[in-house]
C-alpha positions in Angstrom: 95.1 74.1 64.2 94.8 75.9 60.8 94.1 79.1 60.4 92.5 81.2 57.5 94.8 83.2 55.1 93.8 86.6 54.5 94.0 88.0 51.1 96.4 90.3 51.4 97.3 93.7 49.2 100.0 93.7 46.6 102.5 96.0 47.9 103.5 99.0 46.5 106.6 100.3 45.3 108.0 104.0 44.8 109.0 105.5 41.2 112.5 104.3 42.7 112.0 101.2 43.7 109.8 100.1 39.8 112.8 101.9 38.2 115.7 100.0 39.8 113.3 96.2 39.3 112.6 98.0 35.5 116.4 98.8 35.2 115.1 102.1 33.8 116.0 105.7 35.0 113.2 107.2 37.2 113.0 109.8 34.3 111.6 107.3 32.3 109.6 105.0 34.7 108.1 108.6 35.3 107.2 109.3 31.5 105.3 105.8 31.4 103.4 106.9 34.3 102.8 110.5 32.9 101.8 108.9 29.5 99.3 106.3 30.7 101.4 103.7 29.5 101.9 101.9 33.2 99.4 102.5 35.5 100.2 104.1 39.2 98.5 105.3 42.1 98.6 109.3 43.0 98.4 109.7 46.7 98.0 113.5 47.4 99.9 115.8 45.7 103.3 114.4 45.0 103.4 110.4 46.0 103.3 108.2 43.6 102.9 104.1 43.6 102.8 101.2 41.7 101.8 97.5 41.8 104.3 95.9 40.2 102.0 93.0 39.1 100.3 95.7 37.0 103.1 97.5 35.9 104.6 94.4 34.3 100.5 92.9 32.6 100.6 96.8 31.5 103.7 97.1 29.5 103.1 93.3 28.1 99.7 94.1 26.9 101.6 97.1 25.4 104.4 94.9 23.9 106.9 96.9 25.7 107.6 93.4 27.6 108.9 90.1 26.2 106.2 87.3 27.5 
């Protein structure tokens, strides 16, 4: 019987969690963020998260990224 497929929502990742798939020290994950340079989500007053998907069309458009 087939069912319908939900969209579902990209999941997000923690500053440590971009920084270990970026191979870059949270440091620097976190001055990309601070910057504008990758985009992130602020949730209250400390959290931060990312879409990965994002992250990555971000620092391409930014030629940060080989294609």
């Amino acid at each position: 019987m087939p069912t319908e497929s939900t969209p579902t929502a990209p999941a997000l990742l923690t500053i440590t969690e971009l920084s270990k798939r970026l191979q870059l020290h949270r440091s620097t994950t976190r001055k990309l963020y601070q910057s504008g340079r990758i985009p992130g989500l602020k949730i209250g007053h400390r959290t931060l998260r990312f879409d990965f998907a994002a992250v990555l069309d971000a620092l391409r458009k930014a030629g940060d990224l080989a294609p």
